[in-house]
C-alpha positions in Angstrom: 76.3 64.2 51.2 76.0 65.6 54.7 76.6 64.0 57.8 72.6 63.7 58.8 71.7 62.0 55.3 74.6 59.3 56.3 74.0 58.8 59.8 69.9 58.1 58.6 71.2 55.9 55.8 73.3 54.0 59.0 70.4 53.6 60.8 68.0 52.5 58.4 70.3 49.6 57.5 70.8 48.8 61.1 67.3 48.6 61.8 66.8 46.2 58.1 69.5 44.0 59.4 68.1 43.8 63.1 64.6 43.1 61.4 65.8 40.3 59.4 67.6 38.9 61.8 64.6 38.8 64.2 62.6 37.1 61.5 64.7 34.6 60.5 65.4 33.5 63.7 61.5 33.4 64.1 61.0 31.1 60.8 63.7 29.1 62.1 62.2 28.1 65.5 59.2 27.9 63.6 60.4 25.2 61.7 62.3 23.7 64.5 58.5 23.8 66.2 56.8 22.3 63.1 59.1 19.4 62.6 58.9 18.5 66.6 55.0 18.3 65.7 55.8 16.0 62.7 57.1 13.4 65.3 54.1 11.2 66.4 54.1 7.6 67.6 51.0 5.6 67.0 50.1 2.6 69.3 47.4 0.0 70.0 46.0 -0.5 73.3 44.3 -3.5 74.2 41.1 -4.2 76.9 39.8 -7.7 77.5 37.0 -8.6 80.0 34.9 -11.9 80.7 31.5 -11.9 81.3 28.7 -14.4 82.1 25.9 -14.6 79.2 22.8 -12.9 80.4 20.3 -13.9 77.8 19.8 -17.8 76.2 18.0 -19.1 73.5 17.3 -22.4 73.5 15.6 -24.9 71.3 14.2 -28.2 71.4 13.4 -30.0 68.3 11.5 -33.6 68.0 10.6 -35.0 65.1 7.8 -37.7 64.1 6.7 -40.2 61.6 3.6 -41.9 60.6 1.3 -42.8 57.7 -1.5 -41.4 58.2 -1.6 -37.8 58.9 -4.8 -37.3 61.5 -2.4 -39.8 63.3 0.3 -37.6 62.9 -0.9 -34.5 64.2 -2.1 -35.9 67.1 0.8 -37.5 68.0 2.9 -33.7 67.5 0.1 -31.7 69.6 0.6 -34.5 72.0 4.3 -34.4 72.5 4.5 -30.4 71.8 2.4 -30.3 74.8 4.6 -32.6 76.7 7.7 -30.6 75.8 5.7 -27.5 76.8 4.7 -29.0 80.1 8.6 -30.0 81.3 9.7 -26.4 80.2 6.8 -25.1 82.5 7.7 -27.2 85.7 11.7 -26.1 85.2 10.0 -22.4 86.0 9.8 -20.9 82.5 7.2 -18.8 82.3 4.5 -18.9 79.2 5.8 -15.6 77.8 9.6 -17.6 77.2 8.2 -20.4 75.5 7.2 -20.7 71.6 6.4 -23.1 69.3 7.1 -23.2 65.5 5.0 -24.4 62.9 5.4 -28.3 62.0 7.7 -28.6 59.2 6.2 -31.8 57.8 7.5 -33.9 54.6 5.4 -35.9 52.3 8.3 -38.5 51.3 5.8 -40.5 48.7 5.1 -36.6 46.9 8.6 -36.6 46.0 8.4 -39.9 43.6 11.2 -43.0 44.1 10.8 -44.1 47.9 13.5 -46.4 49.3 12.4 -49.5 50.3 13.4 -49.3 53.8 11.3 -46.0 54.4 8.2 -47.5 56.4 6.3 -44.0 57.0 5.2 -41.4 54.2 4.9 -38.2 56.4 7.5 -36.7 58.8 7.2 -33.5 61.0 9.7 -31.4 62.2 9.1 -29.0 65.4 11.4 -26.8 67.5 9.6 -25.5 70.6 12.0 -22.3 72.1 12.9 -21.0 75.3 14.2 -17.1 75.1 14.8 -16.3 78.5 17.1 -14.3 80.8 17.4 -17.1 83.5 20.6 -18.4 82.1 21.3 -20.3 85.3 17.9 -22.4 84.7 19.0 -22.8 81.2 21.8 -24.6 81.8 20.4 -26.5 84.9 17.3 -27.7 82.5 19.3 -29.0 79.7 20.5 -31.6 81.4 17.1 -33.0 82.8 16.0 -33.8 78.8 16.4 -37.6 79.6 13.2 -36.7 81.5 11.4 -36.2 77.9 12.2 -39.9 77.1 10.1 -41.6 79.0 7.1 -39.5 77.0 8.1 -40.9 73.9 9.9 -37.7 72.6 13.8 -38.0 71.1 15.0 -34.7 70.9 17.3 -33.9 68.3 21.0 -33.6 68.9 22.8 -31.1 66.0 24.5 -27.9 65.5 21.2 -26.1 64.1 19.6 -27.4 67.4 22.4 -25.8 70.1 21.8 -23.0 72.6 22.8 -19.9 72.0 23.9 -17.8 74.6 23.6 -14.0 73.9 25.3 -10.8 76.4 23.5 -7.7 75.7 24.7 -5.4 78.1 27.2 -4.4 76.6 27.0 -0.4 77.6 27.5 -1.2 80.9 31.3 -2.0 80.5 31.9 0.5 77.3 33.0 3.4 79.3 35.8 1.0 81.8 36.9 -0.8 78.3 38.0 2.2 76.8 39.4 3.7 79.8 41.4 0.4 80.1 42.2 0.5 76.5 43.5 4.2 76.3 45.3 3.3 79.8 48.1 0.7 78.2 48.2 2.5 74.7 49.6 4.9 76.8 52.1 2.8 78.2 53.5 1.2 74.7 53.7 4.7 74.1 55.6 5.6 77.4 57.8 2.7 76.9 58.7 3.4 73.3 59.5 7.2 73.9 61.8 6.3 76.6 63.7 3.8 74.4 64.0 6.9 72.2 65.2 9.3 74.7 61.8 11.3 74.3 58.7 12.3 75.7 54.9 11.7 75.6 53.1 14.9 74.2 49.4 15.5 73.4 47.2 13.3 71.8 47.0 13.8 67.7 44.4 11.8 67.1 42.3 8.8 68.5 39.6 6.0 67.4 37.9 3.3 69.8 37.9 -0.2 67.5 35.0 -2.3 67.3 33.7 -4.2 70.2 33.6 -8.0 69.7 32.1 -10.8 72.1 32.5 -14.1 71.7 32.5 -17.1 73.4 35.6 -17.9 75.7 36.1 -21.7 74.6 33.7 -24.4 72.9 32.8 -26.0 76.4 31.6 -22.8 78.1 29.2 -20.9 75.6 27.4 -19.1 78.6 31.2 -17.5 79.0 31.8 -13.9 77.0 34.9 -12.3 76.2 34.5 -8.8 75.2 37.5 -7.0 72.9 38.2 -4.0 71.7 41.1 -2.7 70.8 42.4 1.6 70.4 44.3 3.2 68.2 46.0 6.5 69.4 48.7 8.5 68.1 51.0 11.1 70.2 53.4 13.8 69.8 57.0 12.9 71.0 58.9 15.9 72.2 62.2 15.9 73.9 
């Protein structure tokens, strides 16, 4: 073999060795790189706010008894009216106001009458107030005493309470999130510093549900929104 063949055959295996060499140290960072992906922390961030209702529904419901039903129609139409009326000089306009159709009950249809029952027929009706003046809402619901003196008991019951409704929600969507994001970001900073690490990019993100409900049983008119994030990041060191 001459001495060209040999030094080419030296070569050749020096530049085989160099090229592995340069690849596996490649693939080894490579993996090194692939496994710091592979550590992620995922975290919940939280975003509360309280808001005042700014829609109310709220319904009035009377009911009336007699034996003769002529008699008892006129008696409904009359205190309907009445009801009507008082909603009307509280400042709610016509538009705000309905009326449902009289429920009415024929006792004697439905065979055995107690003794102690002195009228066949009973009517039920709700007259509503859907409004946006929440304020007069609440002002007007405590001047029913004023429906007494017209002969009208209104009826006290959980089917009969006011609802108060928030519907503008998009308004505080965008600052919600932000706030939400903001302190997931901190449970995040604060567990990669007990773990000697660093926040990296964001893997992945999704905005929970928003929920609104009311802030205690005394105070309705009184919303608290929720919603909570859930957002998971790279650590790095």
């Amino acid at each position: 073999m001459n001495k060209q063949s040999v030094l080419g055959g030296t070569l050749l295996g020096i530049f085989i060795a160099a090229g592995l060499y340069l690849l596996g140290n490649t693939i080894s960072r490579g993996l090194l790189d692939y496994r710091a992906l592979d550590r992620v922390v995922t975290v919940k961030g939280l975003a509360e706010q309280e808001v005042k209702a700014n829609a109310a529904i709220w319904p009035i419901t009377f009911n009336q008894v007699d034996n003769d039903l002529n008699n008892l129609y006129s008696a409904v139409q009359s205190k309907t009216d009445a009801v009507i009326k008082f909603l009307q000089a509280q400042g709610f306009r016509d538009s705000e106001i309905s009326v449902s159709q009289p429920a009415i009950e024929d006792r004697q249809a439905q065979g055995y009458v107690a003794p102690e029952v002195k009228f066949r027929y009973t009517a039920s009706v709700t007259v509503s107030v859907y409004t946006n003046q929440v304020d007069k809402v609440l002002q007007s619901r405590n001047k029913l005493l004023e429906l007494v003196k017209d002969g009208i008991a209104v009826a006290q019951n959980y089917q009969n309470r006011t609802e108060f409704i928030y519907t503008d929600l998009n308004s505080v969507k965008p600052q919600m999130v932000q706030q939400a994001t903001e302190n997931a970001r901190e449970v995040a900073e604060k567990f990669a510093h007990d773990s000697n690490s660093s926040i990296g990019k964001i893997k992945s993100a999704s905005q929970g549900t928003f929920s609104i409900a009311d802030r205690d049983s005394t105070t309705p008119y009184i919303k608290k929104i929720r919603v909570v994030s859930t957002i998971s990041y790279y650590l790095k060191d």
